[in-house]
C-alpha positions as CSV (number, residue, x, y, z in Angstrom):
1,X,-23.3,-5.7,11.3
2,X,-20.0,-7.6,11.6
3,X,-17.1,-5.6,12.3
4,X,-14.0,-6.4,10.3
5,X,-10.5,-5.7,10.5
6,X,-10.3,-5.9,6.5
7,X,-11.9,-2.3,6.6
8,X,-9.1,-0.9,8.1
9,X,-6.9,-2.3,5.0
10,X,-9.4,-1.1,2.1
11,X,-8.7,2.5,4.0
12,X,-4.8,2.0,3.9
13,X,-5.0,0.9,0.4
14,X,-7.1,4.1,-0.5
15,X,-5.0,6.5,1.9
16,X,-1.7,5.2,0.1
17,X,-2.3,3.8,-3.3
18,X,-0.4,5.7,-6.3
19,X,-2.0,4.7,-9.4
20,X,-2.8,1.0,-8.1
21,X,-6.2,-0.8,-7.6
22,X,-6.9,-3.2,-5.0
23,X,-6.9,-6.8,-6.2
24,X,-9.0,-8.8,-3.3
25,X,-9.0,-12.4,-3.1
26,X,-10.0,-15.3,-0.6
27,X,-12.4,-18.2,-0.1
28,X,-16.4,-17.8,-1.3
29,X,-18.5,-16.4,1.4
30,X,-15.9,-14.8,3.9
31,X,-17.8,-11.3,3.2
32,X,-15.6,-9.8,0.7
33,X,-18.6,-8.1,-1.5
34,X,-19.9,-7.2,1.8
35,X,-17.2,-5.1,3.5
36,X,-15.8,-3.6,0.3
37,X,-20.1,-2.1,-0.5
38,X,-19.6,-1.3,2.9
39,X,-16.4,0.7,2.4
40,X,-17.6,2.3,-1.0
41,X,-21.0,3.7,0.6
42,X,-19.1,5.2,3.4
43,X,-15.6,6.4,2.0
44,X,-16.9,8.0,-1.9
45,X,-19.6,10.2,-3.2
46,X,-20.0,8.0,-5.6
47,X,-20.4,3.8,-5.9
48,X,-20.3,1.6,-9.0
49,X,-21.0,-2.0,-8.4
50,X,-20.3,-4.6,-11.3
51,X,-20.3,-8.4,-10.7
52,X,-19.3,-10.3,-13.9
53,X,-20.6,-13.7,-13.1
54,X,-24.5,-12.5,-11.8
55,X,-24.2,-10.5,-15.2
56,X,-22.7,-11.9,-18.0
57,X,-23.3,-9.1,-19.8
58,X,-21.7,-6.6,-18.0
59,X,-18.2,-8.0,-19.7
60,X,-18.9,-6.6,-23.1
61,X,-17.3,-3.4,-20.9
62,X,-13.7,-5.3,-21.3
63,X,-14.3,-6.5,-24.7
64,X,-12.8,-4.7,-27.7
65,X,-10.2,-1.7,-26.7
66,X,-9.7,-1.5,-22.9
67,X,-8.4,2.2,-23.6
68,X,-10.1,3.9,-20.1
69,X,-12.5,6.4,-22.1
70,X,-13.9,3.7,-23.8
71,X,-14.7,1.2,-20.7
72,X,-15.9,4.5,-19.2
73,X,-18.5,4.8,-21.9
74,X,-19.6,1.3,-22.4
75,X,-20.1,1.2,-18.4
76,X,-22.4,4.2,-18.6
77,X,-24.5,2.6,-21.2
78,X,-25.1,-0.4,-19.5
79,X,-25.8,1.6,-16.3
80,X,-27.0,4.7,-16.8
81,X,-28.0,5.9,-13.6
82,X,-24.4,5.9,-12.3
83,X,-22.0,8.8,-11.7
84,X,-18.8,9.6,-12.3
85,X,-17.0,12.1,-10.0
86,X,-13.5,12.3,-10.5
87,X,-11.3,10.9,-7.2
88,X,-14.7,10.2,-5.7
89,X,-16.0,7.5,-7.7
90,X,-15.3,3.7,-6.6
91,X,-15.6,1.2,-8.9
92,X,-16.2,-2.5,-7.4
93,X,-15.6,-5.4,-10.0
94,X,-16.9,-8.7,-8.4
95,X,-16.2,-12.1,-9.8
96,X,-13.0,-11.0,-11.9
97,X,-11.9,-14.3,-12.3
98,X,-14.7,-15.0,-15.4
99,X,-13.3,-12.1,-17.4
100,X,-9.9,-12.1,-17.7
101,X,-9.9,-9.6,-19.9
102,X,-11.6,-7.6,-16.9
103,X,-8.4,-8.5,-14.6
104,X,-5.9,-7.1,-17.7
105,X,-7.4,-4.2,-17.8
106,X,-7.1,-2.9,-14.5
107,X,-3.5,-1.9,-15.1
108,X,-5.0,0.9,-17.5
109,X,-7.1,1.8,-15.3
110,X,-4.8,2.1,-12.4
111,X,-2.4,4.4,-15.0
112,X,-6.0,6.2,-15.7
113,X,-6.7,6.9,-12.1
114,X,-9.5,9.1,-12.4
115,X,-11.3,6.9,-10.1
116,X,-10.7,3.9,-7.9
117,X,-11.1,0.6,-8.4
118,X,-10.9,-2.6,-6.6
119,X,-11.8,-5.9,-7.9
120,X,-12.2,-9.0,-6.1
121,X,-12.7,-12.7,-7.1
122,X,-10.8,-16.1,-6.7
123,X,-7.7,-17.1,-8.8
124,X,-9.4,-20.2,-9.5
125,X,-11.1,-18.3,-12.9
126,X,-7.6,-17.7,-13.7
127,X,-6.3,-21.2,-13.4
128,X,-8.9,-23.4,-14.0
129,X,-11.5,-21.2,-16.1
130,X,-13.7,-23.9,-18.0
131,X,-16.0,-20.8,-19.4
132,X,-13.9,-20.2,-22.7
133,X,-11.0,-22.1,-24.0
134,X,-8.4,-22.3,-21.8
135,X,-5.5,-21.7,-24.2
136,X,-7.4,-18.8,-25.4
137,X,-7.2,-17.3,-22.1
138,X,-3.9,-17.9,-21.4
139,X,-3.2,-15.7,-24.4
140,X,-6.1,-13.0,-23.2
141,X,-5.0,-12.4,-20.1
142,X,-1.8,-9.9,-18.4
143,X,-1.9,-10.0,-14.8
144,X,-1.4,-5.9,-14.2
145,X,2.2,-6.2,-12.3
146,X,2.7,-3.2,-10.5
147,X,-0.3,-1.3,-11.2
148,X,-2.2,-3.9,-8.9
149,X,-2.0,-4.5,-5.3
150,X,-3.2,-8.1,-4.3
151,X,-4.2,-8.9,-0.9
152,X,-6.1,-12.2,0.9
153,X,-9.1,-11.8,3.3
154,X,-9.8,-14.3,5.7
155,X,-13.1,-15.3,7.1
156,X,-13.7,-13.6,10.8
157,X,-10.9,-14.3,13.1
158,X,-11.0,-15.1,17.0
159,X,-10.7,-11.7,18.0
160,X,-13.5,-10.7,15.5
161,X,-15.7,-13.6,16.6
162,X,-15.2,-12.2,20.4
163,X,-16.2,-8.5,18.9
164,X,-19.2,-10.2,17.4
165,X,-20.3,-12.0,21.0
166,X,-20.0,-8.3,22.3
167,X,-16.9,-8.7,24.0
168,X,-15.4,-5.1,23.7
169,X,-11.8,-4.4,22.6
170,X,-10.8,-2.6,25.9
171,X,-11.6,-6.2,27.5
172,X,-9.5,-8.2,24.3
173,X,-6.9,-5.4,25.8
174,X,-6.6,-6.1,29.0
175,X,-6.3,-9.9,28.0
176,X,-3.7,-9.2,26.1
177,X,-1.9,-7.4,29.3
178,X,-2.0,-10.9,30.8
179,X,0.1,-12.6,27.7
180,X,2.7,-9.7,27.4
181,X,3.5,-10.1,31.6
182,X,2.9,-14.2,31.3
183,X,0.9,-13.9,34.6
184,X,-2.2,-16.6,35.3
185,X,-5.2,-15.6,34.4
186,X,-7.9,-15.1,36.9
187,X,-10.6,-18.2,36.7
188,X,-13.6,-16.6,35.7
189,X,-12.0,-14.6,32.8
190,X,-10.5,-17.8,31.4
191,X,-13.4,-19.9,31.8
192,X,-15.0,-17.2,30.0
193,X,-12.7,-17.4,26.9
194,X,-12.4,-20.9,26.9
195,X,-15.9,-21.4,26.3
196,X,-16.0,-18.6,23.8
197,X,-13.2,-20.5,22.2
198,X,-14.9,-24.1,22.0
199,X,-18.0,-22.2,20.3
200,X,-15.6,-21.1,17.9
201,X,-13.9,-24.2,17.4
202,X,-17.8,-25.2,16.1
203,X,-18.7,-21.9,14.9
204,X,-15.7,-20.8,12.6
205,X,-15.6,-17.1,11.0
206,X,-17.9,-17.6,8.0
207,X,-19.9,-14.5,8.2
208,X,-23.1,-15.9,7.6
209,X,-22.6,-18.6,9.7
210,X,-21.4,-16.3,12.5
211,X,-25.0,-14.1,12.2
212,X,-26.6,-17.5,12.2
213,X,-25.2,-18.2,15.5
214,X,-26.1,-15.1,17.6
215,X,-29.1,-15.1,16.0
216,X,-30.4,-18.6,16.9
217,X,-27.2,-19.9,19.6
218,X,-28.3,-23.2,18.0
219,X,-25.6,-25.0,17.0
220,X,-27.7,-27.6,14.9
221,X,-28.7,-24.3,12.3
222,X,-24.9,-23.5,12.5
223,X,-24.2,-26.8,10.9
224,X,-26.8,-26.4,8.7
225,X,-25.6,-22.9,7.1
226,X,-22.3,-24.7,7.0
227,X,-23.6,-27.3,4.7
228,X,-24.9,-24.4,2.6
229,X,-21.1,-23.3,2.6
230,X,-20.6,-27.0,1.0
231,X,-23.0,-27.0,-1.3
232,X,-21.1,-23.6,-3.0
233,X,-18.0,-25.3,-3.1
234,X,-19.2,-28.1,-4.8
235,X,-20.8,-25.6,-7.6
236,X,-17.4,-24.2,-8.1
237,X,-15.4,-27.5,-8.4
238,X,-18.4,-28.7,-11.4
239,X,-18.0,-24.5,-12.8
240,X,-13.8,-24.4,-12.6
241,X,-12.9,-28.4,-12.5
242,X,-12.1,-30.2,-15.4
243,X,-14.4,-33.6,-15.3
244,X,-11.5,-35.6,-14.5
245,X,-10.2,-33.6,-11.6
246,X,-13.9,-33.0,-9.7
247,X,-14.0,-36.4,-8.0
248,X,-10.1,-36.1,-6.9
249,X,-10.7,-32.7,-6.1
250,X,-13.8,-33.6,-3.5
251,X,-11.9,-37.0,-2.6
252,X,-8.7,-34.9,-1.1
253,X,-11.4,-32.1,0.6
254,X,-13.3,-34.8,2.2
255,X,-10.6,-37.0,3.5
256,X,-8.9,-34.2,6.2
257,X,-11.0,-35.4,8.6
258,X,-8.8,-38.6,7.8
259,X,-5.8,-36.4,7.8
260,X,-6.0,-35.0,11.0
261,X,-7.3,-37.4,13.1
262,X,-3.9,-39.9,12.6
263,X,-1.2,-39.6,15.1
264,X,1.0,-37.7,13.0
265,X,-1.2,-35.3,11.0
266,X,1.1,-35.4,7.6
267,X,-1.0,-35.1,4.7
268,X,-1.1,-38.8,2.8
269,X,-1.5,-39.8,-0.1
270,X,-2.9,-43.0,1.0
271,X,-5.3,-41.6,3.5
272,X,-7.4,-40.2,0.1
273,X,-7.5,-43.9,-1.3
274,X,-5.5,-46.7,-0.6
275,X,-3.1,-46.6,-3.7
276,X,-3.0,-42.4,-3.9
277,X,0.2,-40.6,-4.9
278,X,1.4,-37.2,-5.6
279,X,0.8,-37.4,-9.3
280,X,-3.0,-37.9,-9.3
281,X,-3.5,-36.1,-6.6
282,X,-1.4,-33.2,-6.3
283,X,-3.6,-30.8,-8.9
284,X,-6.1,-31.4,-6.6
285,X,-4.6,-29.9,-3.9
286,X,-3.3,-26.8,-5.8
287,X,-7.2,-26.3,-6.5
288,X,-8.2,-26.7,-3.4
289,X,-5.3,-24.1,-2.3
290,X,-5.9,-21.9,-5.2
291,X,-9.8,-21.5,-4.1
292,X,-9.1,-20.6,-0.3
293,X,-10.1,-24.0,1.1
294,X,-6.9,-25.3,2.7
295,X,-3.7,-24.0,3.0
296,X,-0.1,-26.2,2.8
297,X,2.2,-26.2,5.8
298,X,5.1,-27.6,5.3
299,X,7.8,-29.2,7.5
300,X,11.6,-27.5,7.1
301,X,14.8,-30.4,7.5
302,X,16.5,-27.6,10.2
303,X,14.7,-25.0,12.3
304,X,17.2,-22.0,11.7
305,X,16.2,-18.6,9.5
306,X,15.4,-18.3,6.5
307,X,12.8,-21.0,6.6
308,X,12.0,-20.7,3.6
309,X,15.5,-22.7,2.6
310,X,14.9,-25.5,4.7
311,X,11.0,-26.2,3.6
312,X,10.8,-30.2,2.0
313,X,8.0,-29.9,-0.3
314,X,7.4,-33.7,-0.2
315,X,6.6,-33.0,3.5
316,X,3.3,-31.4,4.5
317,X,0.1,-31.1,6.7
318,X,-2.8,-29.6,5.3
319,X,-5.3,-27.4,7.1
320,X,-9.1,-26.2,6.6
321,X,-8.4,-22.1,5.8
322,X,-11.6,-22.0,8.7
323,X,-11.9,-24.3,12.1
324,X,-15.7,-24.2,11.9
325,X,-15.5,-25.7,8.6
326,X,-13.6,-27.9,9.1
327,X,-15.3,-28.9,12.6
328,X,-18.6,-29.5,10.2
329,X,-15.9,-31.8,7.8
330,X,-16.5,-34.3,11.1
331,X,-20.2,-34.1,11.5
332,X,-22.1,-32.6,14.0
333,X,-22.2,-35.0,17.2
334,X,-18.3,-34.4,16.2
335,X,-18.7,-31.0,16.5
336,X,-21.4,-31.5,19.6
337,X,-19.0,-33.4,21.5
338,X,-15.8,-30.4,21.4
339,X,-18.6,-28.0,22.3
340,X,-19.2,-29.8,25.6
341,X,-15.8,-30.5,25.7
342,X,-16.3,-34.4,25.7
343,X,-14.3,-35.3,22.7
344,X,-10.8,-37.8,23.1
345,X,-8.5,-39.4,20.8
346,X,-6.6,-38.6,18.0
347,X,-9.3,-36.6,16.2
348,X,-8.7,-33.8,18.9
349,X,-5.2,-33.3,18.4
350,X,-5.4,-32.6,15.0
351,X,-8.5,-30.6,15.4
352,X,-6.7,-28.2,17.5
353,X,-3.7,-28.2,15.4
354,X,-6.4,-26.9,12.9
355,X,-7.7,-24.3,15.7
356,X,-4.2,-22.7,16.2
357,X,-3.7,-22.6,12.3
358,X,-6.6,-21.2,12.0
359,X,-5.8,-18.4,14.5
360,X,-2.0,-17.9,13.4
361,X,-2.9,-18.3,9.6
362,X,-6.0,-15.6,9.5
363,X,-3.3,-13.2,11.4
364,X,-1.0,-13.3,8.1
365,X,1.9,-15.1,10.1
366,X,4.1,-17.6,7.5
367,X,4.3,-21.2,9.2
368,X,5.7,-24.4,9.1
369,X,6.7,-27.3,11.1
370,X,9.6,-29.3,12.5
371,X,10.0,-32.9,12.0
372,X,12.9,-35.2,11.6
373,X,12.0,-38.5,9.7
374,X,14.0,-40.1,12.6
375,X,12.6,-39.3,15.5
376,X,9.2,-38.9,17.2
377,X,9.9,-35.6,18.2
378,X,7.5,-32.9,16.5
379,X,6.9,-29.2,16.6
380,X,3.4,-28.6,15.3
381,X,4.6,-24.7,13.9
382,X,7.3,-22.7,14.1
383,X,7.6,-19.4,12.6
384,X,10.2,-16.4,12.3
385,X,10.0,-13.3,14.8
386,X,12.6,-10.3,15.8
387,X,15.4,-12.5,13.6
388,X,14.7,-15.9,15.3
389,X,12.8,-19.4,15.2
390,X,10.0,-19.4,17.2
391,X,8.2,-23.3,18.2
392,X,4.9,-23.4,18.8
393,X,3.3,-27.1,20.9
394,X,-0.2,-27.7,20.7
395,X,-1.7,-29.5,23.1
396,X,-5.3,-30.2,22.8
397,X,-5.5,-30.9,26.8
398,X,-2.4,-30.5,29.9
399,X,0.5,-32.7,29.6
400,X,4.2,-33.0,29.3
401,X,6.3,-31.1,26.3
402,X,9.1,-33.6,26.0
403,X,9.3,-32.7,22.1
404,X,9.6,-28.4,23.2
405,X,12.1,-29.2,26.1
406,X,14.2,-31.3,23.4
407,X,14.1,-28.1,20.8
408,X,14.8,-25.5,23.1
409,X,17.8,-27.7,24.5
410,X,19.1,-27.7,21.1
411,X,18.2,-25.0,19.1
412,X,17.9,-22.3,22.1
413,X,14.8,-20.4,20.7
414,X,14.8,-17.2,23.0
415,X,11.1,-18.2,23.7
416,X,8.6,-20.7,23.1
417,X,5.2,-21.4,23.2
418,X,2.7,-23.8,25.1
419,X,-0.7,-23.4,24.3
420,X,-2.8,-25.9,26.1
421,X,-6.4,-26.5,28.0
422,X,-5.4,-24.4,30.7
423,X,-3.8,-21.0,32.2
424,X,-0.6,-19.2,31.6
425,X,2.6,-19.4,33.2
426,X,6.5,-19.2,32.1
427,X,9.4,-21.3,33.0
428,X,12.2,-20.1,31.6
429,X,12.1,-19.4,28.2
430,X,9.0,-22.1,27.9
431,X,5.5,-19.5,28.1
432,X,2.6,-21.7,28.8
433,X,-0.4,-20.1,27.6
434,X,-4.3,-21.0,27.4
435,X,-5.1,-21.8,23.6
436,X,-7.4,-19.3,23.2
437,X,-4.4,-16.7,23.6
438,X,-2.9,-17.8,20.3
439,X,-4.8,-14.9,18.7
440,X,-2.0,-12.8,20.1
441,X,0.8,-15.1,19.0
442,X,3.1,-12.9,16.5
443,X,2.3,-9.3,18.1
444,X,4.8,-10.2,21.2
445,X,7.7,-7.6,22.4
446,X,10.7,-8.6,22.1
447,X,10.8,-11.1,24.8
């Protein structure tokens, strides 16, 4: 069994809801059904599990008057050997997105509350449903604001990959002891993580992919569950896509490898197909965003709070949501080749880049880059802590930071960060730390 941090927010949620269910969303096959059965068996006397796309049938519930009483009833019919306990039931809804109707009505039975419920899905059924007509839906559906609280889970993490390879958190802890104080790291310990690290960069956080690896430790079945992973994708751009979009939809997933391995990772147009632009291609994108696949980072014209205000939206990089997929987007002597740490070139940069999104992204921190259209100088993220802008450089091996040495002489961040193929140190307000310590990046004291 996988231990995940998500628990610990379906316990929050329950603990502090007032008349609210739980709205879960993220990419297929990050363990979301999984972990919330997992919560329900433990947590109430009594579990209810409905998925709406394995039965179709189970969303006559929501047809009709979605008055509680009367979903109460139809639910009992169509299951009869559940029970109902009043503030100990739990009511799952999987696959929300093909009944909107379904999502609608969980503001009435947030206002209800006789019983929880959390329902999880992806907003592509919402968006992009191809099951009923789609103006029809629009006119169905009422997204339950207020009586609904929506939150993203990510497939596992670093730190959660490290629990799964039995490293304990008391040991994660005294890591973490080393980044707070900025002091080197003794050899063995970071050889240790930095091979834990380059698994991961192969490995990823898909759960099933994860069990697949300490089960096996071959990395060849790894790719092969991860081609699995593909294969559902694909069945949910032909289920949600219109015809038109499915090929542009596929052409933008398939060409990050493209994306990431040019000097400058901005996302282009051209790199999809040779005369590509914004227009044909950026409803693909929003899909692909929308479905939990890759996530936007965009680059801000000044590096000064609110970010937000700065952000160009003509200006992005676009990242794989998980590193070990998109590692597998390469190929496997690709991925081979970072697992014995033999890979150069271009490619590596921007797979790292992809690494330390993948770390910074999955702990809910906001990012973006820094960029002028002038210059050569880049900042691969930067992102607001304790009222201030904080860079980030990625390097995929050692080497000079001229671009962090010309930010912090202008824009006097009160630190920075350094992640590299190496150990920590600080000088001045520059912290140089191994890249495997990025899982800690946002939890820092005031420094």
């Amino acid at each position: 069994m996988l231990k995940r941090k998500f628990y610990d927010e379906l316990y929050d949620w329950k603990m502090t809801k007032e008349k609210e269910c739980l709205f879960v969303t993220g990419a297929r096959q990050i363990g979301k059904t999984y972990i919330i059965e997992q919560f329900g068996l433990e947590n109430y006397a009594s579990y209810v599990y409905l998925n709406l796309f394995k039965h179709p049938e189970q969303r006559t519930i929501f047809e009709g008057s979605l008055e509680p009483n009367e979903i109460y009833k139809k639910l009992s019919l169509l299951l009869p050997d559940i029970t109902f306990i009043e503030k100990g039931t739990l009511i799952f809804i999987d696959e929300i997105q093909v009944c909107p109707k379904a999502r609608t009505a969980l503001k009435f039975l947030a206002i209800d509350d006789r019983y929880d419920v959390i329902a999880s899905g992806s907003l592509l059924g919402i968006h992009y449903n191809k099951l009923s007509d789609e103006e029809e839906i629009e006119k169905e559906i009422s997204i339950p604001v207020g009586y609904e609280r929506e939150v993203e889970m990510y497939a596992l993490d670093f730190e959660e990959f490290l629990w799964a390879n039995g490293v304990s958190e008391e040991a994660i802890s005294l890591l973490k002891g080393y980044f707070n104080r900025h002091e080197k790291i003794p050899e063995e310990i970071n050889e240790r993580y930095q091979k834990l690290l380059h698994e991961y960069l192969v490995v990823g956080g898909m759960p099933e992919v994860v069990k697949t690896f300490l089960a096996t430790s071959n990395f060849q079945a790894v790719y092969a569950e991860q081609q699995k992973i593909f294969k559902a994708y694909e069945d949910d751009i032909q289920l949600y896509a219109k015809n038109t979009e499915k090929p542009k939809i596929l052409a933008c997933y398939r060409s990050i490898p493209r994306q990431l391995a040019k000097e400058y990772t901005k996302f282009q147009y051209k790199t999809v197909e040779k005369h590509g632009s914004a227009k044909k291609y950026d409803n693909s994108l929003l899909w692909l965003e929308n479905a939990g696949l890759i996530k936007l980072v965009y680059n801000v014209s000044l590096p000064e709070m609110p970010l937000k205000s700065y952000e160009q939206p003509e200006n992005f990089k676009t990242y794989v949501t998980d590193i070990g997929m998109a590692t597998a987007l390469f190929g496997f002597e690709t991925q081979a080749a970072l697992a014995r740490k033999e890979l150069n070139g271009h490619a590596k940069g921007g797979i790292y880049e992809n690494l330390i999104f993948d770390m910074l992204y999955k702990h809910k921190i906001p990012l973006n880059y820094f960029k002028r259209s002038d210059s050569t100088q880049e900042i691969e993220f930067i992102y607001e802590k304790n009222s201030a802008v904080i860079p980030i450089e990625v390097k995929s091996k050692r080497g000079s930071t001229t671009s962090l040495n010309e930010f912090i002489s202008e824009f006097q961040p009160p630190y920075a960060f350094k992640l590299i193929d190496g150990n920590a140190g600080k000088d001045g307000t520059k912290i140089t730390l191994p890249q495997f310590m990025a899982m800690f990046i946002g939890e820092e004291a005031l420094l």
